[in-house]
Structure formats: C-alpha cells, structure tokens
Steps between C-alpha positions, in 0.01 A plus 500: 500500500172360661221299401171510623273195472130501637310198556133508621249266595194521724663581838870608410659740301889337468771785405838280401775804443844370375804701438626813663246703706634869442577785259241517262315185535353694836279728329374224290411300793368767656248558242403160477414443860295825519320387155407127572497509893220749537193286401582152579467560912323184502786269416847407735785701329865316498815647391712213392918629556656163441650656168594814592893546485540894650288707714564867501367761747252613268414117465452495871280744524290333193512163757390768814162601272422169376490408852320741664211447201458151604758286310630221637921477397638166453863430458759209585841622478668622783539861452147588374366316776679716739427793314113413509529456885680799518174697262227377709659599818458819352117442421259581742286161592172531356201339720321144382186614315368099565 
C-alpha cells in the first residue's frame, strides 16, 4: 500500500509517499503526477521518500519520470539514496535555464 500526500504553497509542490512503491499503487501514482504536475510549472516539485519501505522496478521507473519532469527526490536512508544516485545517472543533465 502507498499513500500519496500533496502539499503546496507558492513556490513548491511537496509529494510525501509512504509505504510500498509497487504493484498497484503505480498506476495510481502515475495518474496523479500526470494530473497535478501539468499546470503548476511555476512551482519547485519535491518527492519526499523518507517513508517509503519497497521500491519495485515499476516504482523505479515512476522515480526515472518524476525526474526527468523536473522533481527534485529527497531521501535519507541508505539504500534509496543509492538508488536515487543510481536514477539520475541515468538522466540526461538538463542545462541551467538562469
């Protein structure tokens, strides 16, 4: 199971997901992202892992999208982080629009 939480204020949209990211709760997420990520372009996006327990394939590739749209992936324990470093070696860097 997963739960999705969205916070927003002026400059950040803050997605906290706790549980297992897999199975079913992909599509879900999927569909969420897609919905509420389209028309806030304005805003910092941050995908919050601290709570996440599993990480499937699927889950990775969910992580993969989410970064090449812009997100920003936080996480503190050991494996995630790795598996973060490991996802945005995989992402092409995108150039400083400043």
């Amino acid at each position: 199971m997963l739960r999705i939480t969205v916070t927003e204020s002026a400059s950040e949209q803050r997605w906290i997901l706790q549980g297992r990211l897999g199975g079913s709760s992909i599509e879900e997420l999927t569909e969420n992202w897609r919905s509420n990520r389209g028309c806030l372009t304005s805003q910092n996006c941050i995908v919050d892992l601290n709570e996440v327990t599993a990480i499937d394939k699927d889950g990775e590739q969910v992580l993969l999208m989410m970064i090449r749209d812009g997100a920003k992936l936080v996480a503190t324990g050991l494996y995630t982080k790795h598996l973060l470093e490991s996802l945005l070696a995989q992402t092409p860097v995108r150039p400083d629009p400043n």
